[in-house]
PALOVO-369633 format. One record per atom (N, C-alpha, C, O, CB): residue in three letters; x negated, y negated, z. Coordinates in steps of 0.05 Angstrom, whole numbers, padded with zeros to 5 digits, always signed. Glycine has a CB too. Layout:
N
ALAXYZ
...
***
This chain:
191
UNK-01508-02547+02602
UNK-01508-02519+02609
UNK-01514-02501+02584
UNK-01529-02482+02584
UNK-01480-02511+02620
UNK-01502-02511+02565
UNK-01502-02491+02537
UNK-01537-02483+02537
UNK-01546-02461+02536
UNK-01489-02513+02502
UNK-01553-02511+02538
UNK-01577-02514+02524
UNK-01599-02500+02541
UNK-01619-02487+02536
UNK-01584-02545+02518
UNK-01584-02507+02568
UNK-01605-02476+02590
UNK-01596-02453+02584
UNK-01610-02437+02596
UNK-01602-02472+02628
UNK-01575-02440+02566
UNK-01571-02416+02561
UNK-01587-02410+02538
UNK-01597-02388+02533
UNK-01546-02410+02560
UNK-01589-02431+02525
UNK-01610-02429+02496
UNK-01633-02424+02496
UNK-01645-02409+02480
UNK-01615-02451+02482
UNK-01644-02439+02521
UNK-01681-02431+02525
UNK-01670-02414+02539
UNK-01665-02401+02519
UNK-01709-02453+02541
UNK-01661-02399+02558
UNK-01662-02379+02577
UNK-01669-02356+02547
UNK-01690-02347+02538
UNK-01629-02376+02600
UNK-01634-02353+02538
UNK-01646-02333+02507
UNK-01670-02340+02490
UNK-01679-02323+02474
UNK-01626-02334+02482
UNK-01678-02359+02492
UNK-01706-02360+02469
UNK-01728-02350+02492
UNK-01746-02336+02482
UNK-01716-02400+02452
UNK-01730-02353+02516
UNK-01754-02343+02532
UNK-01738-02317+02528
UNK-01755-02303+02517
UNK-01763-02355+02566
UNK-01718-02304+02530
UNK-01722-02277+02537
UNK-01737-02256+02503
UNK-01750-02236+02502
UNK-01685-02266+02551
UNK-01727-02273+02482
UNK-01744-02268+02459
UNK-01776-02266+02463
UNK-01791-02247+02458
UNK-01739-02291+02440
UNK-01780-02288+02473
UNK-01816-02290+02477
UNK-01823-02265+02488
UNK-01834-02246+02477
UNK-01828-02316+02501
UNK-01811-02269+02517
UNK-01821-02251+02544
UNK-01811-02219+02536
UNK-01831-02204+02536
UNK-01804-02263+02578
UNK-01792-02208+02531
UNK-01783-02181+02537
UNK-01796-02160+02518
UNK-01794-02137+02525
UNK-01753-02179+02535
UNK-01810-02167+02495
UNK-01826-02155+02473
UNK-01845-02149+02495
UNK-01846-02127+02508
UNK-01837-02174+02445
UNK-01862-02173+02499
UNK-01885-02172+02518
UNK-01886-02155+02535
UNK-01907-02143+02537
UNK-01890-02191+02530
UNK-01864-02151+02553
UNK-01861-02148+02582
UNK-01859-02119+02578
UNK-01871-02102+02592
UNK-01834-02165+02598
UNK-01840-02113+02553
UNK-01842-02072+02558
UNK-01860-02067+02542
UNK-01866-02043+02539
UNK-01813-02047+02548
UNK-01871-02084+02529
UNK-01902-02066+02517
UNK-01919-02054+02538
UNK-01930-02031+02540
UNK-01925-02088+02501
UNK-01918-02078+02554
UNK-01942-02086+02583
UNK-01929-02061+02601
UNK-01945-02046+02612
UNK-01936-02128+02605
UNK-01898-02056+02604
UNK-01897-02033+02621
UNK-01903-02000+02613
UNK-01913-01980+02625
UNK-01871-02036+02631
UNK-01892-02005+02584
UNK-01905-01977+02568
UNK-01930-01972+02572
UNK-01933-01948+02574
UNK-01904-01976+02538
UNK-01945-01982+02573
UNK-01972-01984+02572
UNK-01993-01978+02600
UNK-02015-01967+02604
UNK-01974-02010+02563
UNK-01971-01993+02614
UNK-01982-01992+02646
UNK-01971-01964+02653
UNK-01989-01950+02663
UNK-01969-02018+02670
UNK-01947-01950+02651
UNK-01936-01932+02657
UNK-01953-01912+02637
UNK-01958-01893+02652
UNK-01908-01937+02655
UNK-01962-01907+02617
UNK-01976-01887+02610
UNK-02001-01885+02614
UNK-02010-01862+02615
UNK-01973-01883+02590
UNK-02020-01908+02618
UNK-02035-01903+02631
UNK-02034-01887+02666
UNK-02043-01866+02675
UNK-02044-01924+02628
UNK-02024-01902+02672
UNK-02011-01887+02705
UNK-02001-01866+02706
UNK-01992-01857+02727
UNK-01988-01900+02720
UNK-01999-01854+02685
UNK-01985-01828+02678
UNK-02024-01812+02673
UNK-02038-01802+02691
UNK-01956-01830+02641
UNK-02028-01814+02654
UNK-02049-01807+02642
UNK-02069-01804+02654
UNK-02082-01783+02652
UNK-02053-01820+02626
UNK-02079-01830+02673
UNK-02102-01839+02695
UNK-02098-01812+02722
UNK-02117-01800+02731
UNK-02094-01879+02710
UNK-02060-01807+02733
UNK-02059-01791+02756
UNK-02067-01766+02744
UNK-02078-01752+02761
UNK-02031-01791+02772
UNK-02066-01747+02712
UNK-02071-01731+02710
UNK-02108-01717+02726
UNK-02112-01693+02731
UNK-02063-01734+02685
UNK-02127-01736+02729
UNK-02149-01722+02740
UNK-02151-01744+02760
UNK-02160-01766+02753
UNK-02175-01714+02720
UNK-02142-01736+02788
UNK-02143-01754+02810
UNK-02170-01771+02820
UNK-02188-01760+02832
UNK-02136-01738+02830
UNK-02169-01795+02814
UNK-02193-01807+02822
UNK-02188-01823+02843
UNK-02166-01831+02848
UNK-02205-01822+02803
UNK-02217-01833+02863
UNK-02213-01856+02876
UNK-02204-01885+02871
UNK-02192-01900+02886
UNK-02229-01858+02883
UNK-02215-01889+02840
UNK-02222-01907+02824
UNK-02200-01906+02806
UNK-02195-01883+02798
UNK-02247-01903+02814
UNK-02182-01926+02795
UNK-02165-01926+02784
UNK-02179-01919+02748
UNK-02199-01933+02746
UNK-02149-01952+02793
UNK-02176-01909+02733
UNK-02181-01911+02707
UNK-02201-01889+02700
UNK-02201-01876+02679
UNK-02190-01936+02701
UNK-02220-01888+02721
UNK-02237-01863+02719
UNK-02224-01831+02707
UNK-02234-01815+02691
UNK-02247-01859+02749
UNK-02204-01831+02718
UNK-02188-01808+02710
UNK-02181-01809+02679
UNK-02186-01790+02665
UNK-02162-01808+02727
UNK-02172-01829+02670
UNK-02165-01840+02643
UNK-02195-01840+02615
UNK-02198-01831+02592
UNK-02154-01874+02652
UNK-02207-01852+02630
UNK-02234-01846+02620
UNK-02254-01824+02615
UNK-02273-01824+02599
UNK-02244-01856+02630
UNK-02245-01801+02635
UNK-02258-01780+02644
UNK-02239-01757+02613
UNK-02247-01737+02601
UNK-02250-01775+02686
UNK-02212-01773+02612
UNK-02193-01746+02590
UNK-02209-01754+02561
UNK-02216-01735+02546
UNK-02144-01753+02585
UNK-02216-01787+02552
UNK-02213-01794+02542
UNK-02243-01786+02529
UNK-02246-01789+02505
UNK-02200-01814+02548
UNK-02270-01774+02548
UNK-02283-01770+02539
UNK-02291-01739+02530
UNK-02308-01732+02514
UNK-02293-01782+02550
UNK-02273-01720+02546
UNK-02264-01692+02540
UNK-02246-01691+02514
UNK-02241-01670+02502
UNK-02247-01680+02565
UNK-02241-01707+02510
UNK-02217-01695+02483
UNK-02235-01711+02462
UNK-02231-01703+02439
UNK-02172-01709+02484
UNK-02256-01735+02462
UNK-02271-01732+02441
UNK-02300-01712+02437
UNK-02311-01708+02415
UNK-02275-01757+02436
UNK-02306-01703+02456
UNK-02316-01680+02460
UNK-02316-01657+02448
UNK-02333-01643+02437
UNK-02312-01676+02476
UNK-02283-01653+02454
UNK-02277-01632+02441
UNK-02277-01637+02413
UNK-02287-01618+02402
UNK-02255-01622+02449
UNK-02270-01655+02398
UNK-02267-01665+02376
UNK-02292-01665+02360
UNK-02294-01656+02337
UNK-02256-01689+02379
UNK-02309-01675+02373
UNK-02344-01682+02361
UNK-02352-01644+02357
UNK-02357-01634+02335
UNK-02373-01705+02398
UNK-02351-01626+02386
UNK-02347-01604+02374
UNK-02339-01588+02358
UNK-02353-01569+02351
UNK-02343-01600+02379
UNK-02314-01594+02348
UNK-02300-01574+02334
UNK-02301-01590+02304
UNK-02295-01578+02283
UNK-02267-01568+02347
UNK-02307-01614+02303
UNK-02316-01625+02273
UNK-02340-01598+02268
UNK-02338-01580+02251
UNK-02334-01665+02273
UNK-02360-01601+02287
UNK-02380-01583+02271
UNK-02381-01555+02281
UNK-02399-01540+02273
UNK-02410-01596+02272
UNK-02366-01548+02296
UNK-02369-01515+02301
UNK-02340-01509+02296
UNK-02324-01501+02314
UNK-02380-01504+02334
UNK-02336-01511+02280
UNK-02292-01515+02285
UNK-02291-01481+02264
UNK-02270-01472+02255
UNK-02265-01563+02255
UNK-02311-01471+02262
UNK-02301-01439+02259
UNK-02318-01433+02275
UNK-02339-01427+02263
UNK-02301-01421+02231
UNK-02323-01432+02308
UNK-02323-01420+02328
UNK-02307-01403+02333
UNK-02283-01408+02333
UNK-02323-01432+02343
UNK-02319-01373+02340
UNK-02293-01346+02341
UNK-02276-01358+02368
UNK-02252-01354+02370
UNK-02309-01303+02350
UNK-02291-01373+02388
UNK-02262-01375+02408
UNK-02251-01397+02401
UNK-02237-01400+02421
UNK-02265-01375+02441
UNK-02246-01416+02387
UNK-02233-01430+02373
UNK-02207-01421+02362
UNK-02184-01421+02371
UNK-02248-01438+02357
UNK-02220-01409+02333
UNK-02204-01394+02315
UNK-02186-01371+02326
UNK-02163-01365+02318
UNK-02221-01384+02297
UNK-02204-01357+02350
UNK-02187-01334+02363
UNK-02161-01346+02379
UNK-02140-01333+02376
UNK-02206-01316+02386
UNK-02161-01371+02395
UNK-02145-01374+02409
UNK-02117-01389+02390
UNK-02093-01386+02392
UNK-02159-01388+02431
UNK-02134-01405+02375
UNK-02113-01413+02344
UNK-02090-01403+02334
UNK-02067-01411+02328
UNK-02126-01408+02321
UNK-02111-01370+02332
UNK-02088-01355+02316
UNK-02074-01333+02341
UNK-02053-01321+02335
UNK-02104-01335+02287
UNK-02084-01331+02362
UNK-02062-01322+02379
UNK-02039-01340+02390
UNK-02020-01328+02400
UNK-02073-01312+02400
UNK-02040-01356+02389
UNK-02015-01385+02386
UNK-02002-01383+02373
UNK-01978-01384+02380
UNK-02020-01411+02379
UNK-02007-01377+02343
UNK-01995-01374+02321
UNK-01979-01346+02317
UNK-01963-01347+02298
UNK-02014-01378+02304
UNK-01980-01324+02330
UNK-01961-01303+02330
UNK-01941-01307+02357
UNK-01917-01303+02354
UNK-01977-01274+02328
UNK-01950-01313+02383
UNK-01928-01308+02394
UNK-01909-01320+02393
UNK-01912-01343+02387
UNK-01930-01305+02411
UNK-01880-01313+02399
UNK-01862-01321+02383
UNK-01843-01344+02388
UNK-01827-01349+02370
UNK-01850-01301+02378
UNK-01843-01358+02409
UNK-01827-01390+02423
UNK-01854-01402+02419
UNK-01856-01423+02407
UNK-01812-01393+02463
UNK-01869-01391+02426
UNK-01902-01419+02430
UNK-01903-01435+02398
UNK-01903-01459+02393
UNK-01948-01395+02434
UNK-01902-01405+02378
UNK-01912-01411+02358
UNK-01897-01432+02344
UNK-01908-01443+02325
UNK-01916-01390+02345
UNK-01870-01440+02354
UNK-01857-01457+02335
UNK-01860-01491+02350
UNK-01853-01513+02340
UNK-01822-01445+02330
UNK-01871-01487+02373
UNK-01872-01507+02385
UNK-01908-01518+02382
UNK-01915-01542+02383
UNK-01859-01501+02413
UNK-01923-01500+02379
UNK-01952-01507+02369
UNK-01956-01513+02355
UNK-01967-01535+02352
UNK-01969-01497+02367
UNK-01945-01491+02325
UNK-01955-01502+02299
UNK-01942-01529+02291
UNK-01954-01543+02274
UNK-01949-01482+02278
UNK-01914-01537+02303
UNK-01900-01567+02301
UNK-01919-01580+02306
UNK-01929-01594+02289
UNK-01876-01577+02318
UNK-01929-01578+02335
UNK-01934-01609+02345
UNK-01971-01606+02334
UNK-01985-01626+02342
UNK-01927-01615+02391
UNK-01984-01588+02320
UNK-02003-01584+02306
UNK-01999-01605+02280
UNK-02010-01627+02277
UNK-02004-01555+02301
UNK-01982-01593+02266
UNK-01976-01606+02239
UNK-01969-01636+02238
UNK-01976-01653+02221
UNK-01954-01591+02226
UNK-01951-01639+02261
UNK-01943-01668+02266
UNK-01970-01682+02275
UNK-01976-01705+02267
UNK-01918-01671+02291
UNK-01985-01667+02290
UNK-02007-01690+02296
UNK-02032-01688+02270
UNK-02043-01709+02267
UNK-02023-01683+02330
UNK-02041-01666+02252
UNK-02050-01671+02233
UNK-02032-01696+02212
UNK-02045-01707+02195
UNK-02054-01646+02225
UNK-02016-01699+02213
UNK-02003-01717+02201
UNK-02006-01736+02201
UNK-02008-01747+02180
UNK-01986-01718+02202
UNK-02008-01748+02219
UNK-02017-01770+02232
UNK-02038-01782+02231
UNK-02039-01806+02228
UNK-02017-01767+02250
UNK-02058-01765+02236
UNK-02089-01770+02249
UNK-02116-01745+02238
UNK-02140-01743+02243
UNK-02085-01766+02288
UNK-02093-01729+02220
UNK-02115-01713+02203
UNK-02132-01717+02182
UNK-02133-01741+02175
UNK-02107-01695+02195
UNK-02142-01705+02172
UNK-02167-01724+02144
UNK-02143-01712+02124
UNK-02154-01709+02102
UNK-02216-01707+02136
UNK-02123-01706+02122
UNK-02107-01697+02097
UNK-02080-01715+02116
UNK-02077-01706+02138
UNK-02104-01654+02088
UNK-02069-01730+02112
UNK-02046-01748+02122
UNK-02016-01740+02110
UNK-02014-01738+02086
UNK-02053-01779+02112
UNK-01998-01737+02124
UNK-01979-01725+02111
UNK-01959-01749+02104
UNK-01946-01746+02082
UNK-01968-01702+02129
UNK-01954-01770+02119
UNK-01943-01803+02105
UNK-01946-01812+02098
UNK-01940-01834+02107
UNK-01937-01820+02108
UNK-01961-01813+02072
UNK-01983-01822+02051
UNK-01962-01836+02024
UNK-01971-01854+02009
UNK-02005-01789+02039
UNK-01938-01827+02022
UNK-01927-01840+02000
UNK-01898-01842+02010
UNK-01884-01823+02018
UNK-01932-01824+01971
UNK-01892-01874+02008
UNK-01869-01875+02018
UNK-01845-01885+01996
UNK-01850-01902+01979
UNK-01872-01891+02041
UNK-01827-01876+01998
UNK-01806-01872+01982
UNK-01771-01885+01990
UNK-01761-01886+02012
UNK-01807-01840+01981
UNK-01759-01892+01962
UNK-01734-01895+01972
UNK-01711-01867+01961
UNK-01709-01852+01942
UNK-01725-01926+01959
UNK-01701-01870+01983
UNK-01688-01853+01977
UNK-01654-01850+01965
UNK-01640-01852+01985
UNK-01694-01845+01997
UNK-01643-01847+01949
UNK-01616-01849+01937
UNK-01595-01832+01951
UNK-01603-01810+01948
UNK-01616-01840+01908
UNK-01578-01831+01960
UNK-01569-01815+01976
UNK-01555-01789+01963
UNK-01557-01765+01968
UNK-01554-01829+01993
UNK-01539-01805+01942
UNK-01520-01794+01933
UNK-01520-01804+01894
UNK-01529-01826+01888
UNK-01494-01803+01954
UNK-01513-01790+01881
UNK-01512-01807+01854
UNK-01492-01821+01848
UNK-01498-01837+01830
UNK-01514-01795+01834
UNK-01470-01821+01855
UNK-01458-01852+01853
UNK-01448-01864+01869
UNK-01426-01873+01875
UNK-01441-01856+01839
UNK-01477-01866+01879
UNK-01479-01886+01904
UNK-01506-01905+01904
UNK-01527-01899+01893
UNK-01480-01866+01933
UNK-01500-01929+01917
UNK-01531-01948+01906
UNK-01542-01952+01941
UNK-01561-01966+01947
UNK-01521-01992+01883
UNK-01527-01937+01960
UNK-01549-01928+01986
UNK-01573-01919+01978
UNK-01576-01902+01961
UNK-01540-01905+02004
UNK-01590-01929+01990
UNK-01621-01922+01997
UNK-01622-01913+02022
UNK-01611-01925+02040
UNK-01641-01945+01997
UNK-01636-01890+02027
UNK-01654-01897+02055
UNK-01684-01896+02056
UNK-01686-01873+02048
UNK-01648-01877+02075
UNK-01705-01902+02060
UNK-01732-01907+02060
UNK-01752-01883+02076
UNK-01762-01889+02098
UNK-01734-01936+02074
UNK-01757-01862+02065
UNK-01775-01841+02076
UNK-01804-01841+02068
UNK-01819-01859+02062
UNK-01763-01816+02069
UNK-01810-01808+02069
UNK-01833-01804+02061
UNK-01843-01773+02047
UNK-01841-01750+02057
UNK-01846-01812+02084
UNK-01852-01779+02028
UNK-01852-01752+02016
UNK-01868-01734+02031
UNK-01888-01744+02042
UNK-01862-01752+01988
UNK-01861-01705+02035
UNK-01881-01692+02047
UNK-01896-01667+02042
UNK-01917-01656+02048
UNK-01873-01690+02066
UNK-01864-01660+02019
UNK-01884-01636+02000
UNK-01868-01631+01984
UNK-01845-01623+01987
UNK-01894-01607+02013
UNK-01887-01639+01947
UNK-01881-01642+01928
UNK-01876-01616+01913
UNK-01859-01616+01895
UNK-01897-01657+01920
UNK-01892-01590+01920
UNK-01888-01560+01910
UNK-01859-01549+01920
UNK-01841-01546+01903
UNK-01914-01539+01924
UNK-01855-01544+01943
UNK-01832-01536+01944
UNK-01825-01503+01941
UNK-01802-01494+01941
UNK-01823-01551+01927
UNK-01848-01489+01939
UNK-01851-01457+01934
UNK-01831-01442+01945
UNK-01822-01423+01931
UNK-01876-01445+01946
UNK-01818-01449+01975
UNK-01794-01436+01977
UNK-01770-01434+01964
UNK-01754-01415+01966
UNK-01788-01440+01994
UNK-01765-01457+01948
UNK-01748-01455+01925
UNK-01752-01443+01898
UNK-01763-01458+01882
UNK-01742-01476+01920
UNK-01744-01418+01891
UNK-01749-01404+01874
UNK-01735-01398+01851
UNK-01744-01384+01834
UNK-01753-01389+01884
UNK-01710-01410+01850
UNK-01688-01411+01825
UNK-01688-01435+01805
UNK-01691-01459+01810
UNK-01658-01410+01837
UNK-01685-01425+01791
UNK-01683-01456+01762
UNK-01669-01479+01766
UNK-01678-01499+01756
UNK-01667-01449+01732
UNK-01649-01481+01779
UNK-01629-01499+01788
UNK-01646-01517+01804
UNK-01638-01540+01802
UNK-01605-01485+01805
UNK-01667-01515+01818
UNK-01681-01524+01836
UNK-01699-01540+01840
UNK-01706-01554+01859
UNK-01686-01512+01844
UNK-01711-01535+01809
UNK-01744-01544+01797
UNK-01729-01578+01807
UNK-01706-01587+01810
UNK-01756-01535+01750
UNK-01756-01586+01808
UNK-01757-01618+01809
UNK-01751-01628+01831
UNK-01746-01652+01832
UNK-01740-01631+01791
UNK-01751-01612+01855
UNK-01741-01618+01874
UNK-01761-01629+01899
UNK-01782-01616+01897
UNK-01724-01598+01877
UNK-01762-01644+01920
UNK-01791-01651+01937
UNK-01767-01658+01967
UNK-01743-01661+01969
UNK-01818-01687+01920
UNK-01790-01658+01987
UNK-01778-01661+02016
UNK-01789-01682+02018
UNK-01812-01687+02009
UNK-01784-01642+02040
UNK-01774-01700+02032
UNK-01765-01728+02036
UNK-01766-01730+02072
UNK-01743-01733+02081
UNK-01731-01731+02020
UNK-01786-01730+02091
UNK-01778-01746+02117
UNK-01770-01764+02116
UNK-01781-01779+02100
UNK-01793-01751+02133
UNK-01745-01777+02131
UNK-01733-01804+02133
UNK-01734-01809+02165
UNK-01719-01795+02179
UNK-01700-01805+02120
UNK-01747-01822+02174
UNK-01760-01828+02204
UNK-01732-01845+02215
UNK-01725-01864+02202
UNK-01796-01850+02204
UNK-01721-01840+02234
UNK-01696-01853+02253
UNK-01711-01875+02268
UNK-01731-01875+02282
UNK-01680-01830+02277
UNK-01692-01895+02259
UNK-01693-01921+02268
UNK-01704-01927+02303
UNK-01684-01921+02316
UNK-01663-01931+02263
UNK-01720-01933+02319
UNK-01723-01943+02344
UNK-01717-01901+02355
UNK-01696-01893+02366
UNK-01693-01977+02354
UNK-01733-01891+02351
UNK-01733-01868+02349
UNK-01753-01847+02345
UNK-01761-01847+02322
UNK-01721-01868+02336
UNK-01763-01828+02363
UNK-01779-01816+02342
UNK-01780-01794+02322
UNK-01797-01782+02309
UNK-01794-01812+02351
UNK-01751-01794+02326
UNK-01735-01767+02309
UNK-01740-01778+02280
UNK-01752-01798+02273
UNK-01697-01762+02316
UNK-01727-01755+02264
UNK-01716-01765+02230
UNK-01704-01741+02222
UNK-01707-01720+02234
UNK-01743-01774+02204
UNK-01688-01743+02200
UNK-01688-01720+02187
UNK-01705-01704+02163
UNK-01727-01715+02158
UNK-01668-01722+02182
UNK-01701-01686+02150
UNK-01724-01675+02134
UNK-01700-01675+02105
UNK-01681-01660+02109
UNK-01740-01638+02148
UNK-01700-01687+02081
UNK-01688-01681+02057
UNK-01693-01670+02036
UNK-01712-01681+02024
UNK-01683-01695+02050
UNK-01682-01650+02023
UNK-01700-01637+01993
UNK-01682-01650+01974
UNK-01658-01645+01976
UNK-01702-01598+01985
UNK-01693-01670+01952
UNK-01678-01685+01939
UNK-01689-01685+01904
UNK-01710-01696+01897
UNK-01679-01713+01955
UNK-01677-01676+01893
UNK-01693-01693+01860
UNK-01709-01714+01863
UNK-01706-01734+01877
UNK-01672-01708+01837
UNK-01731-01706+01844
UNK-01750-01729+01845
UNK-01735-01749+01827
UNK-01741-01770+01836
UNK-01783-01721+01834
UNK-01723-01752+01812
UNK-01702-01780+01799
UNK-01685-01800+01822
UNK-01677-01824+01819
UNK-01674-01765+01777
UNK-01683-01784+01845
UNK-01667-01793+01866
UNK-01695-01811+01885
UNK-01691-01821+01907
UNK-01648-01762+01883
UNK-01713-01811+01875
UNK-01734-01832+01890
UNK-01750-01853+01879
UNK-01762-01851+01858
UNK-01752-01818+01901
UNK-01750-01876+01894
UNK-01769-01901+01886
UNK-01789-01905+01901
UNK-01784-01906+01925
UNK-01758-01928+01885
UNK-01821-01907+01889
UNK-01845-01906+01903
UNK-01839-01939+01920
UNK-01822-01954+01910
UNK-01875-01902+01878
UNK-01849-01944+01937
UNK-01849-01965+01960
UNK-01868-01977+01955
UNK-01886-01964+01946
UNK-01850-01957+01988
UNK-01872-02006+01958
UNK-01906-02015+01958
UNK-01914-02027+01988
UNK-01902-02042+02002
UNK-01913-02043+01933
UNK-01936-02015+01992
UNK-01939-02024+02009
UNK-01955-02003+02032
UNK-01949-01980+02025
UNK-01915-02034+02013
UNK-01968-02001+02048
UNK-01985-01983+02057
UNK-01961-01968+02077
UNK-01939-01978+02082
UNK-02014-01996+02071
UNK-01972-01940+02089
UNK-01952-01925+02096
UNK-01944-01930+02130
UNK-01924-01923+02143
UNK-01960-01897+02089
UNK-01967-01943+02135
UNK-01958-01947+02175
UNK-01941-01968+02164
UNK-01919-01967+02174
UNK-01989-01960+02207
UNK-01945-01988+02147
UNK-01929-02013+02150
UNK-01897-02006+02146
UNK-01879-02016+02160
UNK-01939-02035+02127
UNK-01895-01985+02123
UNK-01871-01976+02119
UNK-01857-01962+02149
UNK-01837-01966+02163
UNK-01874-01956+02094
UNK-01873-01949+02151
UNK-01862-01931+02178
UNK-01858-01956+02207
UNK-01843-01956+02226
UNK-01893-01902+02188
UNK-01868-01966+02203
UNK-01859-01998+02227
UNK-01846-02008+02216
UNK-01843-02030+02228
UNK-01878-02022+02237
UNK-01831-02008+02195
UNK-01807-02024+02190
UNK-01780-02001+02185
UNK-01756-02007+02187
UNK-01813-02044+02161
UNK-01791-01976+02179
UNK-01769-01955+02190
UNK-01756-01951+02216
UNK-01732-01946+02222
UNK-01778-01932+02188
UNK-01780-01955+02233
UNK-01772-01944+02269
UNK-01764-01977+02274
UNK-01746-01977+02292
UNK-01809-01927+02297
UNK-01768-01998+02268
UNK-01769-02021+02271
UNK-01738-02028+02266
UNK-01729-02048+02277
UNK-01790-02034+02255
UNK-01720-02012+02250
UNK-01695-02016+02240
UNK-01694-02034+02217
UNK-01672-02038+02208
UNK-01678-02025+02258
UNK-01710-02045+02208
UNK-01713-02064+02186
UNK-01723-02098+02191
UNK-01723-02117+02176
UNK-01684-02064+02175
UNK-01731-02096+02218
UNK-01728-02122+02240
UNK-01758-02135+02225
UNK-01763-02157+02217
UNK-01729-02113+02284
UNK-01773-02108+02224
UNK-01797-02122+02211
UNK-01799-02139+02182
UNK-01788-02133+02161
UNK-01815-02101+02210
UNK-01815-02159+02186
UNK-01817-02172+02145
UNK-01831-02171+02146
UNK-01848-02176+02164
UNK-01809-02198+02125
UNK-01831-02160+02112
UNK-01851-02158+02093
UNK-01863-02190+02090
UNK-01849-02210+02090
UNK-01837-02144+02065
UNK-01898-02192+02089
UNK-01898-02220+02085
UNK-01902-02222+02045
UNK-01902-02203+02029
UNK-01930-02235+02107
UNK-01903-02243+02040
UNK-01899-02249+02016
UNK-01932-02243+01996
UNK-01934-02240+01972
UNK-01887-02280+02018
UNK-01952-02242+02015
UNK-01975-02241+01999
UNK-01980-02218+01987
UNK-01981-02216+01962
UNK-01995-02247+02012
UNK-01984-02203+02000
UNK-01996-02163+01999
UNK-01977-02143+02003
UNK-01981-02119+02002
UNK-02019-02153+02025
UNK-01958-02154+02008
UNK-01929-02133+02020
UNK-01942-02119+02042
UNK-01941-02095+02044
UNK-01915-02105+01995
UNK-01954-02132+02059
UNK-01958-02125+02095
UNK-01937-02143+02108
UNK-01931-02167+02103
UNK-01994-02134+02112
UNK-01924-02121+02130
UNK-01911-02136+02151
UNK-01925-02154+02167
UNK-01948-02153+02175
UNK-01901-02119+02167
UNK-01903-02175+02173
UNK-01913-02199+02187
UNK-01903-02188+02222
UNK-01907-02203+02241
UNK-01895-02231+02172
***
């Protein structure tokens, strides 16, 4: 009995990674595909997928177009939109912009006498809103939450950080990952 409970848990290792990738996947497509109703399953999916690089191929080369820029910056004053645009603006330049905002990843010290780490990412080294002497030397620290897509944001002394090796998606998949991911031994890429 024990040893059918053993493979039962080692298949559910194999299978359950697999299985909610396969439903994430199916479910956002099916999400994504019902946005422009087709006969044809995928057409819809295909149909967003060629409008949003469209728009993209566009606005690479006309991207100071006045109705571009006009609609841009009227986003940008009104006053609930604007904090929810310019976020999910900045978060997705972050990501996927030609200037990357998770580019250097860092440990973080929590406390000084304390030998906690937590593993972030620097995000801005100036710091201009801090304007008093007490302050100098100071940088913001994202620390991305575990199996999550939250984090918090930290302004910490730069003495309070250790540069990471290792490229920055890999770091960030072993942040949201909880630590589950390893480092392999060759290049410091996760295995």
């Amino acid at each position: 009995m024990r040893k059918i409970v053993k493979y039962f848990l080692q298949g559910l290792l194999y299978v359950t990674p697999f299985a909610v990738t396969l439903y994430v996947f199916i479910q956002l497509f099916l999400a994504i595909d019902g946005l422009v109703p087709f006969e044809y399953p995928g057409l819809g999916l295909l149909l967003i997928l060629v409008f949003i690089t469209l728009i993209g191929f566009v606005g690479s080369y006309i991207i100071s177009l006045p109705v571009f820029g006009f609609i841009d910056s009227q986003l940008e004053k009104v006053p609930l939109i604007k904090v929810v645009y310019t976020s999910v603006k900045d978060l997705i330049k972050a990501f996927v912009g030609q200037k990357k905002g998770f580019n250097k990843p860092v440990l973080v010290k929590l406390y000084e006498n304390s030998e906690i780490r937590r593993m972030g990412f620097v995000t801005d080294e100036t710091l201009h809103i801090l304007e008093n002497e007490e302050d100098t030397g100071m940088v913001t620290v994202y620390v991305p939450h575990s199996f999550a897509i939250s984090g918090q944001l930290f302004i910490v002394p730069l003495r309070y950080l250790t540069p990471v090796k290792g490229k920055s998606a890999e770091v960030m998949k072993y942040i949201i990952a909880g630590g589950v991911a390893k480092f392999s031994e060759d290049e410091n890429e996760l295995e």
